[in-house]
C-alpha positions as CSV (number, residue, x, y, z in Angstrom):
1,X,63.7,62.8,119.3
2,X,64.0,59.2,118.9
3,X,66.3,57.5,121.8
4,X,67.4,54.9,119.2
5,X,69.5,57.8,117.2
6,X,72.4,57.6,118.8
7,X,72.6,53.7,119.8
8,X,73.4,53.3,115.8
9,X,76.8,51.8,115.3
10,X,77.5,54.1,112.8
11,X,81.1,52.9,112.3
12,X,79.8,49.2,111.4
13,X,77.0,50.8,109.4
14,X,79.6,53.1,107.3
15,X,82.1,50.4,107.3
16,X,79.4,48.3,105.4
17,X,78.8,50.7,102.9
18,X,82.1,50.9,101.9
19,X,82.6,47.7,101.2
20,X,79.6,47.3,99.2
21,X,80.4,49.9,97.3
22,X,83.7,49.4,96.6
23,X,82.2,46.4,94.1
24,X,82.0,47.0,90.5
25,X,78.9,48.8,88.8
26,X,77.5,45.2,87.6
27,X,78.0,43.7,90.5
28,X,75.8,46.0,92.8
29,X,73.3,45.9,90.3
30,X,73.1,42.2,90.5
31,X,72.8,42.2,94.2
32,X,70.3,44.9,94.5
33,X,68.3,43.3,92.0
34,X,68.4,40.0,93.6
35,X,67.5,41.9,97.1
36,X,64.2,43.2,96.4
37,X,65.2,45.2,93.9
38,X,63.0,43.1,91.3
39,X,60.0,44.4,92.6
40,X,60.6,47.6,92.0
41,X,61.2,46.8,88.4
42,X,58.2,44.4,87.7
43,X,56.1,47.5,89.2
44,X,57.9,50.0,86.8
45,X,57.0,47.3,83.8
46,X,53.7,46.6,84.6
47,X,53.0,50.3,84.9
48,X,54.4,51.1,81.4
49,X,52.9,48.5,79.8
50,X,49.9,49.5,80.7
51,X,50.2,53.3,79.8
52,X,51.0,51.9,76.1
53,X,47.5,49.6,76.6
54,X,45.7,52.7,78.0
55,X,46.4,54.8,75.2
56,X,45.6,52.6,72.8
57,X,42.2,52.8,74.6
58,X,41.8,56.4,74.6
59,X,42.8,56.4,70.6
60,X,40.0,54.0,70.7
61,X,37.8,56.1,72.4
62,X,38.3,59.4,70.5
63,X,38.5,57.7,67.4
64,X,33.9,57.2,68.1
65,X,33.7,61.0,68.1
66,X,31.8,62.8,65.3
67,X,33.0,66.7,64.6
68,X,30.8,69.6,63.4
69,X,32.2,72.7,62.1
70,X,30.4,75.4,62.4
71,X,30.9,79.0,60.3
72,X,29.2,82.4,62.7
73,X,28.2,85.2,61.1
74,X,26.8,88.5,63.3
75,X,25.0,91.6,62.6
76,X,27.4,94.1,60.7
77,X,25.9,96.9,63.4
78,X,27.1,95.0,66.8
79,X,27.2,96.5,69.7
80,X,28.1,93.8,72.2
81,X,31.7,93.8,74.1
82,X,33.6,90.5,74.3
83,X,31.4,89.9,77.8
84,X,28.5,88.5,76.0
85,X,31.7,86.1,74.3
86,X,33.0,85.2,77.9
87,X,29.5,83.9,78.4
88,X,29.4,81.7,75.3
89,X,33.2,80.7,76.8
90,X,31.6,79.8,80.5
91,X,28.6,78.2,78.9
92,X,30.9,75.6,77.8
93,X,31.9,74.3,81.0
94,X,28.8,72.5,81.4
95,X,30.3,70.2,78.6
96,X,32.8,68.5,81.4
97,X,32.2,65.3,83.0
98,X,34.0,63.8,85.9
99,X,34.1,60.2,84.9
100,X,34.1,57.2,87.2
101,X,37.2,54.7,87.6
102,X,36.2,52.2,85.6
103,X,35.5,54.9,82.5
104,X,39.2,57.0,83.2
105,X,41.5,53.9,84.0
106,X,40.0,50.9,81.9
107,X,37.7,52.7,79.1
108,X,40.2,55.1,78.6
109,X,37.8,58.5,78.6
110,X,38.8,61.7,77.7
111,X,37.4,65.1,77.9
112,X,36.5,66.4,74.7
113,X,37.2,70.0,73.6
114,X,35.8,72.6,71.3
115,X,38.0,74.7,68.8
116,X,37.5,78.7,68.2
117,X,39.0,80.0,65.3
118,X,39.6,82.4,63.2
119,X,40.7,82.1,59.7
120,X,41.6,84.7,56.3
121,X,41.7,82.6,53.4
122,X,43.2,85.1,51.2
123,X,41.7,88.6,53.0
124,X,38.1,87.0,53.2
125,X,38.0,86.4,57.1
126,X,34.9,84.0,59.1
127,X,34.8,83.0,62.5
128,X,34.4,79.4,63.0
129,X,33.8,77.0,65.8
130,X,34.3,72.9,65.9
131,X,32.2,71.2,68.3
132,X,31.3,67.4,69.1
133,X,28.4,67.3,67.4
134,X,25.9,66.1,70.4
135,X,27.0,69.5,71.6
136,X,25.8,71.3,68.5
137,X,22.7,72.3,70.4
138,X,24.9,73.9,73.3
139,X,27.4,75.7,70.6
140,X,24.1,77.1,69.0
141,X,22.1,77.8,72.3
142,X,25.2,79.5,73.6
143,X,25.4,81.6,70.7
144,X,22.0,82.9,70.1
145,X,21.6,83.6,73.8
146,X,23.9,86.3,73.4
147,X,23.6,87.3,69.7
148,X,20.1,86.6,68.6
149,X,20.1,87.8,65.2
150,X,23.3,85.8,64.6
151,X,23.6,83.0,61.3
152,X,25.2,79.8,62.1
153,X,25.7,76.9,59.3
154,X,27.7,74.1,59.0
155,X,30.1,74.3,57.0
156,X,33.3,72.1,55.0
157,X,36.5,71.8,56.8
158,X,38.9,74.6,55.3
159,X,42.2,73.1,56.9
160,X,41.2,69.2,55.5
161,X,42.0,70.3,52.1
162,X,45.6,70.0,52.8
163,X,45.6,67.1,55.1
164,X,47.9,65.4,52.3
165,X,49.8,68.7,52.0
166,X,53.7,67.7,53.0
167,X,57.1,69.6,53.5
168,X,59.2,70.2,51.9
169,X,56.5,71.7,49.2
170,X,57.3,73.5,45.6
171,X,54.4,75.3,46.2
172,X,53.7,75.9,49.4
173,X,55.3,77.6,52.5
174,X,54.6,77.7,56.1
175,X,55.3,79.6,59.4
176,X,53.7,78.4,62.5
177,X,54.1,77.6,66.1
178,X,52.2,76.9,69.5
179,X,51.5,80.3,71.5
180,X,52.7,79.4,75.0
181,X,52.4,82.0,78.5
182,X,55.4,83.8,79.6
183,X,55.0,83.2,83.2
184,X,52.8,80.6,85.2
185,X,49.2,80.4,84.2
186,X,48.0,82.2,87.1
187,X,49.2,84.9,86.1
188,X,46.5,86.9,84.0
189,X,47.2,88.6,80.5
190,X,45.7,91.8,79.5
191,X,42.2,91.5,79.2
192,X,39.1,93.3,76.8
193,X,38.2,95.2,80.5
194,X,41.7,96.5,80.1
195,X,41.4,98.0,76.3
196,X,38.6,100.2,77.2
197,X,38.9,104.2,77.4
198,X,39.4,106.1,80.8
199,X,37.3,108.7,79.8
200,X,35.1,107.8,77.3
201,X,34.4,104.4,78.5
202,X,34.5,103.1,74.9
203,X,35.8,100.0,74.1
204,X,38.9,99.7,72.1
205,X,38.2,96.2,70.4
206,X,42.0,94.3,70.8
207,X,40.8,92.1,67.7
208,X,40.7,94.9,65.2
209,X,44.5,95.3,64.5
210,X,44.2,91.2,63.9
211,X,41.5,91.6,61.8
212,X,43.0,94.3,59.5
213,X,45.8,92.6,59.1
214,X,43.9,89.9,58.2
215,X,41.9,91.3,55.6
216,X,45.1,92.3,53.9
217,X,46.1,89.3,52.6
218,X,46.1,88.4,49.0
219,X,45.9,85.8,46.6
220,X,47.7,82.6,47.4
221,X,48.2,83.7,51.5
222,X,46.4,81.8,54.2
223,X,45.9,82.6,58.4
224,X,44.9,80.1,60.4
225,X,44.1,80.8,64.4
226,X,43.3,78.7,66.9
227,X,42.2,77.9,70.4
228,X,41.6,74.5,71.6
229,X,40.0,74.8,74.9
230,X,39.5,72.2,77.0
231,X,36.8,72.2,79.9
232,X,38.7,71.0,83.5
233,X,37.0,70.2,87.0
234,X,36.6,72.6,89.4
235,X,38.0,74.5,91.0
236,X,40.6,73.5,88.2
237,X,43.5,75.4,88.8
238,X,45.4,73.0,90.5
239,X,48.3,73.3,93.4
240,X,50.7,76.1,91.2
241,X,48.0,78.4,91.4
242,X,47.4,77.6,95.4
243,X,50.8,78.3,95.9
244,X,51.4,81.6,94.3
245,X,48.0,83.0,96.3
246,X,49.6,82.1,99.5
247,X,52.9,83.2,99.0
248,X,51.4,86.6,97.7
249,X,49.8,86.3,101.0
250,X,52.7,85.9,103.5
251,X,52.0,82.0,104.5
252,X,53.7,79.0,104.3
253,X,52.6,76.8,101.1
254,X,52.6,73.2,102.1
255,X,52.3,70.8,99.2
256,X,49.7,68.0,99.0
257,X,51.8,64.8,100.2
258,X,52.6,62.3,97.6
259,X,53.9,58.4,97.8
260,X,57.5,59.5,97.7
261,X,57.1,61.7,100.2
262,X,55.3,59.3,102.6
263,X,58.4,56.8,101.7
264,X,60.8,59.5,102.8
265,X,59.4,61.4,105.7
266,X,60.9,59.1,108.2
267,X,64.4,60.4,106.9
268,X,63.0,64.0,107.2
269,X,62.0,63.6,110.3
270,X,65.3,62.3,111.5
271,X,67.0,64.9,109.9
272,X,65.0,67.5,111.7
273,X,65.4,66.1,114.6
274,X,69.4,66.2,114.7
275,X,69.0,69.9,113.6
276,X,66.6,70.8,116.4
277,X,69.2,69.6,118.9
278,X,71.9,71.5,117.1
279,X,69.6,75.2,116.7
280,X,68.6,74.4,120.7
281,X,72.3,75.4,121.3
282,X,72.1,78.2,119.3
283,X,68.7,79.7,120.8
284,X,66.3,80.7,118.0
285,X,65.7,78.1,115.3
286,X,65.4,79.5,112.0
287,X,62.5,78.7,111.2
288,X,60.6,80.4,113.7
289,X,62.3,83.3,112.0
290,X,61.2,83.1,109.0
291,X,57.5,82.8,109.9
292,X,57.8,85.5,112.2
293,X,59.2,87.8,108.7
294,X,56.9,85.8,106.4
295,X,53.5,87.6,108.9
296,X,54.8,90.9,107.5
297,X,55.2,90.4,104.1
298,X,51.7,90.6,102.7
299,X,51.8,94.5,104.5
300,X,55.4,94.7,102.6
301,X,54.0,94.4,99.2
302,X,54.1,97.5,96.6
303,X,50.9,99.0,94.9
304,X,51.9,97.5,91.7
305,X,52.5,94.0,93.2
306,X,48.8,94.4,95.4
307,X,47.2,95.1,91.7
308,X,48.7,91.9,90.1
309,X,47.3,89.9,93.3
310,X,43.8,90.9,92.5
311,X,44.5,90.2,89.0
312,X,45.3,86.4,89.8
313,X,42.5,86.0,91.8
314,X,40.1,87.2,89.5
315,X,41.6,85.0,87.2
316,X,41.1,82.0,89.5
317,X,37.8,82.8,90.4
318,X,36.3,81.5,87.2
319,X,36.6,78.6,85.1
320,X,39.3,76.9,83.8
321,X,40.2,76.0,80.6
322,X,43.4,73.8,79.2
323,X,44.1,75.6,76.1
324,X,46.3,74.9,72.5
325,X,46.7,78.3,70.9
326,X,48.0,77.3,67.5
327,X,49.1,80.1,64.9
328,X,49.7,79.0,60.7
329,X,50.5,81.1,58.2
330,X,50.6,79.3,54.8
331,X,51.6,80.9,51.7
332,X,52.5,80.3,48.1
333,X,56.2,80.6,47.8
334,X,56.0,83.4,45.0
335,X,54.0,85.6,47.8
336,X,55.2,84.4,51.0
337,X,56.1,87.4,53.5
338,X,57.2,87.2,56.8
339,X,56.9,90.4,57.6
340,X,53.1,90.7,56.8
341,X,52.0,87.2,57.8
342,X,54.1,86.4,60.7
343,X,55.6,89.6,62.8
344,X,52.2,91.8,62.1
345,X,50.7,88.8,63.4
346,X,52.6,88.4,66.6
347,X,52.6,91.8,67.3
348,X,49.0,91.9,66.9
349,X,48.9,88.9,69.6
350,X,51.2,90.5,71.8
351,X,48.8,93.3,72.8
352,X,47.6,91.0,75.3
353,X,51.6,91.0,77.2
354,X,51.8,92.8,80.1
355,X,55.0,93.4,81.8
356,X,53.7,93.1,85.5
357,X,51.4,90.1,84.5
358,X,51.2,87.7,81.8
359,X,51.5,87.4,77.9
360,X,52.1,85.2,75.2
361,X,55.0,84.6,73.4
362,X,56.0,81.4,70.3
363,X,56.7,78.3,72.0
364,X,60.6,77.1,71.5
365,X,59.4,73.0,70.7
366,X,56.9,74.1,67.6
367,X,57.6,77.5,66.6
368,X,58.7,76.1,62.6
369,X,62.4,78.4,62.8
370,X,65.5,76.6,64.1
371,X,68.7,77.7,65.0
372,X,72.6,75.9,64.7
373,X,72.2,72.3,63.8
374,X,70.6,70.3,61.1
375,X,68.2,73.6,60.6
376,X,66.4,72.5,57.2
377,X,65.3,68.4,58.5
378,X,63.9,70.1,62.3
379,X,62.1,72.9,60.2
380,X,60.8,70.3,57.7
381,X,59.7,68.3,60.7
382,X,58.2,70.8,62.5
383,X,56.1,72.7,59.7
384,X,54.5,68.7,59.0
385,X,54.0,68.8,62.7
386,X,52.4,71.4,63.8
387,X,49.8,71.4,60.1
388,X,48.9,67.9,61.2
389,X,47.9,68.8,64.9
390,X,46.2,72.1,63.1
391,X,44.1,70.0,61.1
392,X,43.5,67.3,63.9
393,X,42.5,69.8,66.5
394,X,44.7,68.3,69.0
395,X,44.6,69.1,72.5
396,X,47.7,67.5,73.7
397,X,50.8,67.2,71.8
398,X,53.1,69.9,71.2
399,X,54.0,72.5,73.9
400,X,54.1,72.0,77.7
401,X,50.3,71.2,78.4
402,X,50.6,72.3,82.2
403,X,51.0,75.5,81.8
404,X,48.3,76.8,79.5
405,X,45.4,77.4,81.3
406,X,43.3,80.5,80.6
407,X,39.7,81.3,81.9
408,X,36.8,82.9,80.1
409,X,37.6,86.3,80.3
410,X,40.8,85.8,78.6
411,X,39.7,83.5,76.0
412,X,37.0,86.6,74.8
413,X,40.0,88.9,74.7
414,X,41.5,86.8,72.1
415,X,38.8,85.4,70.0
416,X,35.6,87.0,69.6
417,X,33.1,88.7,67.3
418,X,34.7,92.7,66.3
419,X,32.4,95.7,67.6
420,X,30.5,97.8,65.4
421,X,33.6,99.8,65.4
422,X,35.5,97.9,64.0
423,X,35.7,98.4,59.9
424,X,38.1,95.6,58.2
425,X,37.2,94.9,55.4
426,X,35.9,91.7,54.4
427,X,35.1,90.1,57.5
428,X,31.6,87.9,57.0
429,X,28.8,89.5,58.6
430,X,25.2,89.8,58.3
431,X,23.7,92.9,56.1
432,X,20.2,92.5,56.7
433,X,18.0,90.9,59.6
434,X,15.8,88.3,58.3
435,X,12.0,87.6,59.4
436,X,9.7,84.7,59.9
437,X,7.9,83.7,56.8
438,X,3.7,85.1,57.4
439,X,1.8,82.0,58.8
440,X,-0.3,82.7,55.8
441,X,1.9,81.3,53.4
442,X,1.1,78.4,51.1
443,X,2.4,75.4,52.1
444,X,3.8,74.3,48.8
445,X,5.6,77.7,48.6
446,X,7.7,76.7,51.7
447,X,9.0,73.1,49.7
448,X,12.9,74.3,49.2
449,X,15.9,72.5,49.6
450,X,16.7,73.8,53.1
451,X,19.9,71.9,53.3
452,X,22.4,73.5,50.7
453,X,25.1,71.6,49.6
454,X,28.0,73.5,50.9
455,X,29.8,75.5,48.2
456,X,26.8,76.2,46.7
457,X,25.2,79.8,46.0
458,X,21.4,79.2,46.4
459,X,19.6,76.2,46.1
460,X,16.6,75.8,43.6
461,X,13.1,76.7,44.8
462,X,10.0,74.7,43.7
463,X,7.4,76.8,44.3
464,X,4.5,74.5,42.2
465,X,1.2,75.8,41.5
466,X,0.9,79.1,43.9
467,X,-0.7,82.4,43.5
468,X,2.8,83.6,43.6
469,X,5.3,84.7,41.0
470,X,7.7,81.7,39.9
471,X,10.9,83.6,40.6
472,X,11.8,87.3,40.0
473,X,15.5,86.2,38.9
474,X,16.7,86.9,35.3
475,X,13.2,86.0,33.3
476,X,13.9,86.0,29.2
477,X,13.9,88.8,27.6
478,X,14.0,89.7,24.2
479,X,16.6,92.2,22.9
480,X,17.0,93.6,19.2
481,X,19.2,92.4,17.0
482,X,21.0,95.1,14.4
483,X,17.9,94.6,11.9
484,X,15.4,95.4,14.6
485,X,14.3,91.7,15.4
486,X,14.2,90.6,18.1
487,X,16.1,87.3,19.9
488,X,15.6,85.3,23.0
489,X,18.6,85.2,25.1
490,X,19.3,82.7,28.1
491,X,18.5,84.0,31.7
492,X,22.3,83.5,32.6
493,X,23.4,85.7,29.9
494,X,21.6,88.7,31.3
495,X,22.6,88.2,34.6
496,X,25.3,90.4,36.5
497,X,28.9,88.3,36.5
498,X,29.1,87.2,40.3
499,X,31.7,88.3,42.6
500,X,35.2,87.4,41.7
501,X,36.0,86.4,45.9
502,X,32.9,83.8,45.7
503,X,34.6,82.0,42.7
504,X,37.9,81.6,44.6
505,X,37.7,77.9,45.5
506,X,39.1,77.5,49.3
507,X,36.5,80.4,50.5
508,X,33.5,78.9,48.1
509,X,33.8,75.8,50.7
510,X,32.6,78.3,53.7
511,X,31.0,81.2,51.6
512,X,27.1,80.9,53.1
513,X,24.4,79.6,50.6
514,X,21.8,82.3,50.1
515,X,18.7,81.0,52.0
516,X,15.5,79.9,50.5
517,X,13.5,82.8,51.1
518,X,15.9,85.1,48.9
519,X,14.6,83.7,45.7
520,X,10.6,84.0,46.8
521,X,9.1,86.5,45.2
522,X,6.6,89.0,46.8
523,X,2.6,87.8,47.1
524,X,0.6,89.3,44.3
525,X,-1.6,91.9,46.3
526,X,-4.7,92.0,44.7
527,X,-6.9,95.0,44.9
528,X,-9.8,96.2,46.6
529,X,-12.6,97.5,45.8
530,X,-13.4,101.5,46.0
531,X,-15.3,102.6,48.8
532,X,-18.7,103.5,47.8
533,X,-18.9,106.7,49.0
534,X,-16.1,107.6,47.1
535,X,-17.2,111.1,45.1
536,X,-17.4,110.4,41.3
537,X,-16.1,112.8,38.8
């Protein structure tokens, strides 16, 4: 206790006070302001001046980066779970840096991110991936570490076709929103372990009722799904997480201590020293009570509450990732359906709530439906919103960014390749496995445009002067005419019409170009001669 307390002359001190602030509002301002209280405002001035310059810098920055979209395609027989997904997820940890002062603070840096997504452009559905492309290699490595039979192209940006697209629209319509967590992000949501079967042990894949509602989409209806993740530090979890664990755990959290609280500790620890004067009189202090009752809590705890705390911390044992889940439905106005393209959707997302844990739910600042006042402009605003930071890939705008941390495990719950068990239709896959060309092969057999434009079916093979067939597709063939004559017709005219869902013009752009080795015939195989002991009739 400091001796000093109680030699204030607190009746001059209160006195004082009142007379100060008895002044008018502009005067008090003025002499606060003139008594140091400048300082305090050239600081605040200087510091928001320079968050302006500092994010002009980190526009700057991002504005250098080059993006690479990428379309997957699997094996249609898969048989691996969402774990072989979850380590494509943790692979992509290795992608974050920990800059240096100079490169945070005056070069304005910033983490870059990848984007997962998953997309039915009218019931034909492909898995995609954007990636910085210096970290094309790790995408791809990633990828084929875990699926090796796996196709992976680059491919045109779907959502960029509407970049100029703007609300209101004659044409269009649009439903979308930001997916935000229930509770605080250490909380886990329901996870792929958690879909499999007691008994059987099978896996339950969570994506196929997204998928089949997917593939049921018609002509003129889009679905868009996204996951911006965002690599962060380690441990990365941050001081909510920390605190949760050791309240679960019957101890006292004590927060990291910031410059305000250095500024008012002195008043704290005045103020706790008049109370621990008053609480001597009264024996006890309370606070030795409550650390006595918080040492029994953690043996307090219920079975269901013990399950959720090994939930969160198996959540926070693995990475972390900052995440945008981003949901658009966009329709033609003459087929636009809530009901099929917006709560199928949800409630195909919602699988992942759990009542005990976590789960996701439309965030109230995107989420394109507004209630009471001026309800068509804040709609307007918010469907151009939220289509904008679709197409952008943004990692920061929108809903609360503080809360929406998920790990690897939870990312592969929501996005990731469907099992072999899994029969939507429609959903791009590969039919057949595909071998290395025989080291044998002529050289000039092998001189193919190997770089498709994309949109484009096949590319043209020139084969030159081979001991190979020139190409097995649609030579010219005579047919008769009605007085038994015959008549060349054009290849194109005999061949079959091509499918009417690769002539659609928004999935041409990611429809894969067949490959070079699809339109090489088969080696003439020239025979041997007999045996020669071969009997002779």
């Amino acid at each position: 206790m400091n001796p000093d307390f109680f030699s204030i002359d607190w009746q001059a001190f209160f006195y004082s006070f009142n007379q100060f602030a008895s002044q008018d509002p502009l005067t008090i301002g003025w002499q606060i302001f003139f008594g140091g209280g400048w300082v305090i405002f050239a600081i605040v001035m200087v510091y928001a001046v320079y968050l302006v310059w500092l994010d002009g810098r980190q526009g700057k920055f991002a504005s250098k980066w080059q993006w690479t979209l990428l379309a997957i395609d699997i094996p249609k027989n898969n048989e691996q779970t969402p774990k072989a997904v979850e380590s494509i997820f943790t692979a992509l940890a290795g992608a974050q840096k920990n800059p240096n002062l100079v490169d945070k603070y005056w070069e304005g840096w910033l983490q870059e991110s990848f984007s997962f997504e998953v997309i039915s452009l009218e019931g034909y559905i492909q898995f995609l991936v954007r990636t910085p492309t210096h970290f094309r290699d790790l995408i791809e490595a990633a990828v084929y570490a875990q699926y090796p039979d796996a196709e992976i192209i680059e491919v045109e940006d779907y959502a960029a076709t509407y970049k100029d697209l703007r609300f209101p629209n004659e044409q269009y319509n649009l439903w979308g929103t930001e997916m935000v967590l229930i509770k605080d992000y250490p909380y886990p949501i329901r996870s792929y372990e958690e879909f499999e079967h007691k008994l059987s042990g099978n896996l339950i894949d969570p994506m196929a009722g997204l998928l089949e509602i997917m593939s049921r989409f018609g002509a003129g209806e889009q679905l868009w799904l996204q996951l911006v993740i965002t690599p962060q530090p380690p441990p990365g979890w941050g001081e909510k997480a920390k605190k949760i664990v050791t309240e679960f755990t019957g101890q006292t959290y004590t927060p990291p201590s910031t410059l305000i609280d250095k500024l008012i500790k002195p008043v704290e620890l005045t103020a706790s020293g008049a109370a621990s004067v008053v609480e001597s009189f009264l024996g006890a202090s309370s606070e030795d009570k409550k650390k006595e009752e918080d040492q029994w809590k953690m043996f307090k705890i219920t079975p269901g509450q013990r399950t959720v705390m090994e939930k969160i911390e198996r959540k926070l044992s693995k990475h972390a990732f900052r995440v945008k889940f981003r949901l658009i439905y966009l329709a033609e106005k003459n087929v636009f359906s809530k009901g099929r393209g917006v709560a199928a959707v949800i409630g195909a997302i919602q699988q992942f709530n759990t009542t005990d844990a976590n789960g996701f739910k439309p965030g109230k600042r995107t989420k394109t439906a507004v209630d009471y006042f001026r309800v068509g402009a804040r709609t307007v605003y918010r469907q151009n919103f939220i289509l904008k930071q679709f197409i952008k890939r943004g990692n920061y705008y929108g809903e609360e960014v503080g809360n929406m941390f998920l790990n690897p495990e939870e990312l592969a719950s929501i996005w990731h390749f469907p099992v072999i068990s899994v029969k939507a239709t429609l959903v791009e896959k590969i039919e057949s496995k595909k071998a290395a060309p025989p080291s044998r092969l002529p050289y000039e057999a092998r001189q193919f445009e190997l770089k498709p434009k994309i949109g484009e079916l096949a590319p043209t093979a020139n084969l030159g002067e081979t001991d190979f067939l020139p190409s097995p597709v649609a030579p010219q063939s005579p047919l008769l005419n009605d007085d038994n004559s015959a008549s060349e017709v054009a290849p194109e005219e005999i061949l079959p019409p091509p499918s009417p869902l690769k002539q659609t013009p928004e999935i041409k752009k990611i429809i894969r170009p067949a490959t070079a080795s699809s339109v090489v015939a088969a080696p003439i195989r020239k025979q041997a001669a007999p045996p020669p002991n071969l009997p002779v009739v």
